[in-house]
C-alpha positions as CSV (number, residue, x, y, z in Angstrom):
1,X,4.1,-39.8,-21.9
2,X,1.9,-42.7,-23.6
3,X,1.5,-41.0,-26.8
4,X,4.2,-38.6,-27.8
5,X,4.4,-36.1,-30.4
6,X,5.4,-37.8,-33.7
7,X,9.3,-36.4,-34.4
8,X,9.9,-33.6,-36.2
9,X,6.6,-32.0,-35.6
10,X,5.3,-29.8,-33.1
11,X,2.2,-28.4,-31.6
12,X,1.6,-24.5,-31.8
13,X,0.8,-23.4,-28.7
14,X,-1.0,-20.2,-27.6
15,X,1.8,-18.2,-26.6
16,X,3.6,-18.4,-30.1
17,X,0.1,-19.1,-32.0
18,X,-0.7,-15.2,-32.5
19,X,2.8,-14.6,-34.4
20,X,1.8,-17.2,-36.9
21,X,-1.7,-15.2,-37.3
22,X,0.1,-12.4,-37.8
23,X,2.4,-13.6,-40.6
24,X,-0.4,-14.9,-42.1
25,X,-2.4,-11.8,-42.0
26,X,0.3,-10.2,-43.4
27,X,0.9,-12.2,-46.3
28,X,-2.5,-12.1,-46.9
29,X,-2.6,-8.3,-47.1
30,X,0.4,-8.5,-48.9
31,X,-0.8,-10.8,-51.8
32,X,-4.1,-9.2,-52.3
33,X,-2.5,-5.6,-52.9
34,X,-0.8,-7.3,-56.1
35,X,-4.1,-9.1,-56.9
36,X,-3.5,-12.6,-55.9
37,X,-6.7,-14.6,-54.7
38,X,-6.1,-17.6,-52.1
39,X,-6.5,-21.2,-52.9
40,X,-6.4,-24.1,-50.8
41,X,-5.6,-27.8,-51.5
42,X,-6.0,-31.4,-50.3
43,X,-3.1,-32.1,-48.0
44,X,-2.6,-35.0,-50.3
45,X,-2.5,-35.7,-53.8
46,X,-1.7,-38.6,-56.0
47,X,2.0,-39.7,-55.6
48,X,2.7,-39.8,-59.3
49,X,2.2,-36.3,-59.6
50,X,4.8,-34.9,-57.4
51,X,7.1,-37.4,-59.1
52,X,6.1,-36.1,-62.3
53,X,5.8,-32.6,-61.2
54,X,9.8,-32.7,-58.7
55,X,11.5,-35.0,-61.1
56,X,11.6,-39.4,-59.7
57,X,15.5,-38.4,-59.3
58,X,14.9,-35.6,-56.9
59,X,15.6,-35.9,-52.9
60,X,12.0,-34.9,-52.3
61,X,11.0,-38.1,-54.2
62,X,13.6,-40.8,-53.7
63,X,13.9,-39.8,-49.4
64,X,11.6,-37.3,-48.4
65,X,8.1,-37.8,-49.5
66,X,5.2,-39.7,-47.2
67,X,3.9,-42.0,-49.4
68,X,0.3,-44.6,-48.0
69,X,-1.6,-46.9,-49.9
70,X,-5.6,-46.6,-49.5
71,X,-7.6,-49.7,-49.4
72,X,-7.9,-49.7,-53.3
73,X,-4.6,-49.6,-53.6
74,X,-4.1,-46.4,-55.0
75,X,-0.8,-44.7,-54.2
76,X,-0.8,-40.7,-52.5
77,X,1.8,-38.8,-50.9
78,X,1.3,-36.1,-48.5
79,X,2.4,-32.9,-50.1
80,X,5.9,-32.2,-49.7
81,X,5.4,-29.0,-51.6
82,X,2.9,-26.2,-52.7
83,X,3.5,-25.6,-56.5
84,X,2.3,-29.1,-58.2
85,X,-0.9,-29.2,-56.4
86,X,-1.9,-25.4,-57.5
87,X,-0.7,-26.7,-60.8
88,X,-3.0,-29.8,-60.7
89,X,-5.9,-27.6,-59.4
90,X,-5.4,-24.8,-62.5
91,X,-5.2,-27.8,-65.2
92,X,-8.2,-29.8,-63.1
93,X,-10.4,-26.7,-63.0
94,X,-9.8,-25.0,-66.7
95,X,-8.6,-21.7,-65.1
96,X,-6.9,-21.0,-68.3
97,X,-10.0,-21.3,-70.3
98,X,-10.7,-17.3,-70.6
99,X,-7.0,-17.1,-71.6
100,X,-6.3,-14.5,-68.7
101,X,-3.6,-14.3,-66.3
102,X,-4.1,-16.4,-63.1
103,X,-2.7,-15.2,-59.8
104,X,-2.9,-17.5,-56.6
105,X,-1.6,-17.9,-53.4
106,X,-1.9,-20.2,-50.4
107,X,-1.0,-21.1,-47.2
108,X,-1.0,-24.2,-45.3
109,X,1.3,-27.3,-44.0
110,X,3.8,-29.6,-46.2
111,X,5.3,-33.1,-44.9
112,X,8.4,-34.5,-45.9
113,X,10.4,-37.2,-44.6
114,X,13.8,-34.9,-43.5
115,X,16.1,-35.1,-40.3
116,X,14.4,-32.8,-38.2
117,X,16.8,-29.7,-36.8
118,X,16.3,-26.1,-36.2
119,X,14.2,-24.3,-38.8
120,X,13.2,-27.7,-40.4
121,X,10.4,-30.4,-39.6
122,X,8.9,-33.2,-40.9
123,X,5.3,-31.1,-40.8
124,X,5.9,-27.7,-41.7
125,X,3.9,-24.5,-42.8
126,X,4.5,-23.2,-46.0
127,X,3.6,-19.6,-47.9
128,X,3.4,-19.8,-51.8
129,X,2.5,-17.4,-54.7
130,X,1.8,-18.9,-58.3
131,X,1.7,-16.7,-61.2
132,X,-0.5,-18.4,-64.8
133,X,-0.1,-17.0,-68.1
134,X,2.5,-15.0,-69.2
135,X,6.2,-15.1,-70.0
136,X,6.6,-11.0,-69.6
137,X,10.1,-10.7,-67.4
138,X,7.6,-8.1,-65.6
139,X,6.0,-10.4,-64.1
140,X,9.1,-12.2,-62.6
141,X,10.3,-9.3,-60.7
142,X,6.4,-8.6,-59.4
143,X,6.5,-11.9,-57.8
144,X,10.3,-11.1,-56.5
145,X,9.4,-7.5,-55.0
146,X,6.2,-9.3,-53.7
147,X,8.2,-11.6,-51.9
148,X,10.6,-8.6,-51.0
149,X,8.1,-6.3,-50.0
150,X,7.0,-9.2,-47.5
151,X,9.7,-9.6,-46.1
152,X,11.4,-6.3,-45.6
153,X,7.8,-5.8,-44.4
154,X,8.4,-7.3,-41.5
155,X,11.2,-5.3,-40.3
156,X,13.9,-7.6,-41.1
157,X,17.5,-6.2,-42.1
158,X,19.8,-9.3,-43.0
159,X,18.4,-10.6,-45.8
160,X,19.6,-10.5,-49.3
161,X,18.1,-11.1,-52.7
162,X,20.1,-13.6,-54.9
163,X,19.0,-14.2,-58.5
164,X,20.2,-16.5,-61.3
165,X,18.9,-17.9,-64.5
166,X,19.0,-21.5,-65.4
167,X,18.3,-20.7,-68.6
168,X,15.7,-22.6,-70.9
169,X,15.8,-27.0,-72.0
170,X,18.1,-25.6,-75.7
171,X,20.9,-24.6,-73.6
172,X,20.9,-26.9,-70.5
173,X,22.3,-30.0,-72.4
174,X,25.6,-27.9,-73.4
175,X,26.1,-26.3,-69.8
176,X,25.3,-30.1,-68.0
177,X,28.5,-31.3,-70.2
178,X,30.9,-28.6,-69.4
179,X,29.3,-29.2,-65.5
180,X,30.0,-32.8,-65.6
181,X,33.8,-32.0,-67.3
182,X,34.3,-30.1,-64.2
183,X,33.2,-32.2,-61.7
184,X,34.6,-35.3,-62.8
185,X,37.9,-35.1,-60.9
186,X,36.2,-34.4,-58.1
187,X,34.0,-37.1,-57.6
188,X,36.1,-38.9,-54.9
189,X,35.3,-36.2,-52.7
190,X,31.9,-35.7,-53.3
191,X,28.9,-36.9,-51.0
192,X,27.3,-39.8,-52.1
193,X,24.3,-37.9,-53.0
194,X,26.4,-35.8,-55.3
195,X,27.8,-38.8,-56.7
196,X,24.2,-40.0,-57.6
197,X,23.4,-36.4,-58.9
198,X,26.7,-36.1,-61.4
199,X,24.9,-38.8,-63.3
200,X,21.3,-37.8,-63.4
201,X,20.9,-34.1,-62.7
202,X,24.4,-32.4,-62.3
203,X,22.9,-29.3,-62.2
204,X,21.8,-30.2,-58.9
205,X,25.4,-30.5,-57.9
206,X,25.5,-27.0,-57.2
207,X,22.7,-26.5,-54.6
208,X,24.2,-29.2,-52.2
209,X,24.2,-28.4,-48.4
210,X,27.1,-30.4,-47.8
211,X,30.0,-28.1,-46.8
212,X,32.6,-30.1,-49.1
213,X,30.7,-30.1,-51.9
214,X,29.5,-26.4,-51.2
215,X,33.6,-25.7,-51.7
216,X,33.9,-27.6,-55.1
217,X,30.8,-25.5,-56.5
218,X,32.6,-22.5,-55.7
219,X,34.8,-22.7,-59.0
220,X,31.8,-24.5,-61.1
221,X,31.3,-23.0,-64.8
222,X,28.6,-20.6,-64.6
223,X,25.0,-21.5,-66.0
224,X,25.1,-18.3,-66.7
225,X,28.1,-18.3,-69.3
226,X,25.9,-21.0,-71.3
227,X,22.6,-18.9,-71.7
228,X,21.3,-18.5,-75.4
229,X,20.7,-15.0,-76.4
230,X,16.6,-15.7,-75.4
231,X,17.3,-16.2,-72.1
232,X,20.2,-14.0,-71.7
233,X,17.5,-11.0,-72.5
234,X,14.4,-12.4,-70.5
235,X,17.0,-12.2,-67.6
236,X,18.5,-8.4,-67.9
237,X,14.8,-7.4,-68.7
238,X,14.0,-9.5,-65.1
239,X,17.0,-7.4,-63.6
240,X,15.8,-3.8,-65.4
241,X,12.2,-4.3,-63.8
242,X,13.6,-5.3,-60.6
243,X,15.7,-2.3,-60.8
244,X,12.5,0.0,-61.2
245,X,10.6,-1.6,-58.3
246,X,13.5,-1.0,-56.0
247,X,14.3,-4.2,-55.1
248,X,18.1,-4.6,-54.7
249,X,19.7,-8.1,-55.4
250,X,22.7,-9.8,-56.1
251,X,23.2,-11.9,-58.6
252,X,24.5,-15.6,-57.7
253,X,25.2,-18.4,-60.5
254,X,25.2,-21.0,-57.9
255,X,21.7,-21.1,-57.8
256,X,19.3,-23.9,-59.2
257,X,16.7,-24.7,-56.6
258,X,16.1,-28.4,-56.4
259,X,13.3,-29.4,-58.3
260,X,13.3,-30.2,-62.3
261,X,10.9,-28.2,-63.2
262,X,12.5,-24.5,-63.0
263,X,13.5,-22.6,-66.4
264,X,14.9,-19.2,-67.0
265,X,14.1,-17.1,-63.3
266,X,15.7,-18.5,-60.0
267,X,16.0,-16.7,-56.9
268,X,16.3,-17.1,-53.1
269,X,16.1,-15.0,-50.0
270,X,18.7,-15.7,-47.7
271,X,19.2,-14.4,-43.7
272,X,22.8,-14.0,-42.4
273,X,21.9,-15.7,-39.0
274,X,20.7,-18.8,-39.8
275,X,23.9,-21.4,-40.8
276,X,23.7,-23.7,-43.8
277,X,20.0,-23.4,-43.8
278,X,19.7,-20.0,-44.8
279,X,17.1,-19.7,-47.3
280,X,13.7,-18.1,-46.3
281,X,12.1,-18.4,-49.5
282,X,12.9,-19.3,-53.0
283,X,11.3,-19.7,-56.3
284,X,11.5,-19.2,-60.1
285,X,9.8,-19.5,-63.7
286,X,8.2,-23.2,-64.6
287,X,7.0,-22.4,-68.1
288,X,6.9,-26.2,-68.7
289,X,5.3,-27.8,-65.6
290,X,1.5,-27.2,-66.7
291,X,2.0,-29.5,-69.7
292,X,3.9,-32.0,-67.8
293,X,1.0,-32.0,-65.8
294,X,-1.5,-32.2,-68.4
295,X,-2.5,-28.6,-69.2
296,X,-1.7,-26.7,-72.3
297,X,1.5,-25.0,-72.4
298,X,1.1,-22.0,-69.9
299,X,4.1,-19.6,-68.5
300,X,4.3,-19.4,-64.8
301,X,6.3,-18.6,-62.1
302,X,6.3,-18.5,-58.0
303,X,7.7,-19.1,-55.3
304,X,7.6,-20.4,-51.6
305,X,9.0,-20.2,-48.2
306,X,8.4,-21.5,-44.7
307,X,7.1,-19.5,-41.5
308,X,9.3,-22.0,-39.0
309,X,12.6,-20.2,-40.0
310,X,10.7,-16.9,-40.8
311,X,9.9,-17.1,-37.0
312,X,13.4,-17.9,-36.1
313,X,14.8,-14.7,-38.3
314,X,12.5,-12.6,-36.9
315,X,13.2,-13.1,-33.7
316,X,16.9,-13.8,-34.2
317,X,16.7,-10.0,-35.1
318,X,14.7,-9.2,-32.0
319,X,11.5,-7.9,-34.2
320,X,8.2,-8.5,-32.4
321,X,5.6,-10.6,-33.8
322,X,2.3,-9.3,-33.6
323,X,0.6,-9.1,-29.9
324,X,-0.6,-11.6,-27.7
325,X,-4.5,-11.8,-26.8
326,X,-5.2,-9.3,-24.4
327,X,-9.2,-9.0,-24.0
328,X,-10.7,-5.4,-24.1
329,X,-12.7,-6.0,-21.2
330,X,-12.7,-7.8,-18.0
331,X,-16.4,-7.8,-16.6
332,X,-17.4,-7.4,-13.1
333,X,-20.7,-8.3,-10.8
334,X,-20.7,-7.2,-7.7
335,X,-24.1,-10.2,-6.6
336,X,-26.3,-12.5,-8.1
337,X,-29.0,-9.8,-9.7
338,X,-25.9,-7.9,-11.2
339,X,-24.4,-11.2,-12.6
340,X,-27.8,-12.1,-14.2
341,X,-27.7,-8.6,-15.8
342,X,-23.9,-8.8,-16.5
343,X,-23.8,-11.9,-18.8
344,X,-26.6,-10.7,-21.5
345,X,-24.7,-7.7,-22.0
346,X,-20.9,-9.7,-22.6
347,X,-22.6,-11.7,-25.4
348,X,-24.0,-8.3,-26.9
349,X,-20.2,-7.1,-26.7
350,X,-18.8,-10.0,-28.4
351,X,-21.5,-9.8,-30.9
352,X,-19.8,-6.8,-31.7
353,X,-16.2,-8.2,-31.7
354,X,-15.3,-6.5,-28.0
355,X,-13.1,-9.0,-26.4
356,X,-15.0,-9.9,-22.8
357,X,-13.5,-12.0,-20.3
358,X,-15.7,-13.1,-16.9
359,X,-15.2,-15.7,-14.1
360,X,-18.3,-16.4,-12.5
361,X,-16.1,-18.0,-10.1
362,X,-15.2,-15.3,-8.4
363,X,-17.6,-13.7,-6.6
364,X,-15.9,-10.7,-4.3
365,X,-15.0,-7.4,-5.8
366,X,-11.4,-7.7,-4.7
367,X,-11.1,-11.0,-6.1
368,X,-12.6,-9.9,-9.5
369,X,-10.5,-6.5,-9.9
370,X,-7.4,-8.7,-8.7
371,X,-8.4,-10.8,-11.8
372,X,-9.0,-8.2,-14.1
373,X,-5.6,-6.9,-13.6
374,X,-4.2,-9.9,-14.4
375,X,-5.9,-10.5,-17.7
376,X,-3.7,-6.9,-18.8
377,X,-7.8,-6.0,-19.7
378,X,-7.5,-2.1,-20.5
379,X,-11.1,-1.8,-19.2
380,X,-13.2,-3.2,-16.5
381,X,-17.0,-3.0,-16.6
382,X,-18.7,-3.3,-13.2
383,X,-22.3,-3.6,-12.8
384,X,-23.1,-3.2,-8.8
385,X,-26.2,-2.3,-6.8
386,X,-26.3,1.5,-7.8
387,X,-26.4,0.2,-11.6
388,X,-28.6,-2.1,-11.2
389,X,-30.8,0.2,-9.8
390,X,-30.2,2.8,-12.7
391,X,-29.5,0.6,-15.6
392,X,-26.0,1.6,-16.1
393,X,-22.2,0.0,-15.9
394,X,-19.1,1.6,-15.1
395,X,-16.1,1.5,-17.8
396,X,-12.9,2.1,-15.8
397,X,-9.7,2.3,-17.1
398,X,-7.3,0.0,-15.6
399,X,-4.4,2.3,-17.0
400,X,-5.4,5.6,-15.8
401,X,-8.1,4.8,-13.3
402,X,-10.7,7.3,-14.8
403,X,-14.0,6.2,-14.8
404,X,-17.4,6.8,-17.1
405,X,-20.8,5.9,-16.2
406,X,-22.7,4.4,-19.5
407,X,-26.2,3.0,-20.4
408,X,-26.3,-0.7,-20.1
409,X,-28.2,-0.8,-23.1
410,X,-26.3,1.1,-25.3
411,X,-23.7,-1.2,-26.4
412,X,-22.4,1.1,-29.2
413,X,-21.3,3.3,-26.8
414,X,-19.3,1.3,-24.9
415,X,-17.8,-0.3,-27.8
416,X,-17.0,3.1,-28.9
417,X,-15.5,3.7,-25.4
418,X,-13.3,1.0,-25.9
419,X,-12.2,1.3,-29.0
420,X,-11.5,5.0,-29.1
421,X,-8.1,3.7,-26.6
């Protein structure tokens, strides 16, 4: 091949494209029954603002981000995440200006630099939710069940709810000493990422992937034994609401997520299926992100997750994923006069969204019905001689074989005929 696929990317094909329109449908649906509207962003952004936005000592900026310089010089990154560009948009665009509650969502692909293996590219398709404009624990466990409701949605049974709080800046300087106490004697036998992290961010010592280090966190102090008594409440209020929406969870200390700018709320959802990289989505509360940005100090909270291991959960349980394209109709002309006739009335169908598929190739009857059945059609429509003559088609159905005689010009009753099955 003279010009392969770039690595860690992939083309969506037709037979697996439909499952990605249904996920996205039903996100979609999903999101606007709890009144989010759908924003879309450049697929790149200024690089300063993601290291502003992720923290400059974060993987996703020192390794992972794609980083160009344009002909002025001016550095941009493509976006290795959803939630600073929504940020930079509600800041840019005054959407806190009427001082009401902001609820977005968005769908689209993210780029980062990674080693490419199952469940994880290097150009993948992320689905977000950002909540502006209010610290009510309320609105924490909407964007959890919303997440949850997704999900379960879907039909999947292995997941699991894991929530933590990371408490607010007052308390994180005490719990990052009685972190960095414990992990001192283990440093030796940290990765060298970890040993990197003890001094910058030891908090992010605990969300490493690295099955050594995943053993040492085990016995870490817990973030949640160094809460003040603010955030101790705003998480059992976040833990009553969830209780009232039904959403069951468990409640895990371990988890930080891996970006700086998470406070109070954090929360994954994880498959048992999928090996060290578990997590479908995950998210949290960022109260402090819109002024870091450049906005007035706003509440928010959201989360993301990625449709590439959604996929591989999904079908790692053995749910189906939405159907492929099967067209309602396959149309058939029996001659020239009936194919003139034909092709007028198959753009008068898909006017009306009837899916109609024709060959002109193929000119004999048994090539055509051979066709038809092949196409998994439900219905043929078949204009011959005698309907010519009479100004009618024939709707058969290729799953029972009956057979109605129609008006070629009355299009709503064959729509109607079709979509009736």
């Amino acid at each position: 091949m003279k010009y392969p696929i770039p690595r860690g990317t992939y083309d969506i094909l037709p037979d697996q494209s439909y499952k990605w329109q249904y996920l996205i449908r039903r996100f979609q649906d999903i999101a606007a029954s709890f009144g989010y509207h759908e924003i879309n962003t450049p697929i790149f952004e200024v690089s300063a603002l993601f290291e502003r936005s992720s923290g400059e000592s974060s993987d996703v900026v020192q390794k992972e981000m794609y980083r160009f310089t344009d002909r002025r010089g001016r550095e941009f990154a493509l976006r290795p995440e959803g939630t600073a560009p929504v940020v930079r948009s509600f800041v840019e665009n005054s959407m806190d200006k009427d001082g009401a509650k902001t609820k977005l969502f968005y769908v689209g692909p993210m780029f980062r630099y990674d080693r490419p293996q199952a469940g994880r590219y290097r150009q993948f398709w992320q689905y977000g939710i950002e909540f502006f404009g209010a610290q009510h624990p309320f609105y924490d466990a909407e964007v959890i069940a919303l997440l949850w409701q997704y999900l379960k949605g879907l039909g999947l049974s292995k997941i699991e709810l894991r929530i933590n709080s990371v408490g607010s800046p007052q308390c994180w300087e005490a719990y990052e000493k009685v972190l960095k106490e414990y992990y001192r004697p283990h440093l030796p036998q940290l990765c060298a990422d970890c040993q990197t992290r003890f001094e910058i961010k030891p908090k992010r010592l605990l969300d490493c992937k690295v099955p050594s280090c995943r053993t040492i966190a085990q016995d870490a102090p817990s973030q949640l034994d160094h809460l003040d008594e603010e955030s101790r409440q705003h998480f059992a209020e976040v833990q009553g609401h969830l209780n009232a929406a039904g959403v069951p969870y468990i409640i895990d200390p371990h988890i930080v997520r891996g970006l700086d700018y998470y406070s109070h709320t954090a929360f994954e959802v994880v498959f048992d299926g999928l090996g060290a990289q578990n997590t479908l989505a995950g998210g949290g509360r960022y109260n402090y992100l819109v002024e870091q940005i450049g906005g007035k100090s706003t509440p928010a909270i959201g989360f993301a997750g990625g449709f590439e291991r959604l996929i591989l959960a999904l079908e790692s349980e053995g749910i189906q994923i939405g159907k492929p394209l099967i067209p309602d109709i396959y149309a058939i002309a029996m001659g020239a006069e009936a194919q003139e006739a034909l092709i007028p009335l198959i753009y008068d169908l898909r006017r009306e969204l009837v899916s109609v598929e024709y060959d002109p190739t193929k000119t004999s009857f048994k090539a055509q019905m051979k066709a038809a059945n092949h196409s998994q059609a439900r219905f043929a429509l078949i204009i011959g001689e005698d309907e010519l003559a009479s100004g009618s088609v024939i709707l058969k159905d290729l799953e029972t074989g009956e057979q109605v005689s129609l008006s070629s010009k009355d299009i709503d009753a064959i729509r109607g005929a079709v979509i009736s099955k």
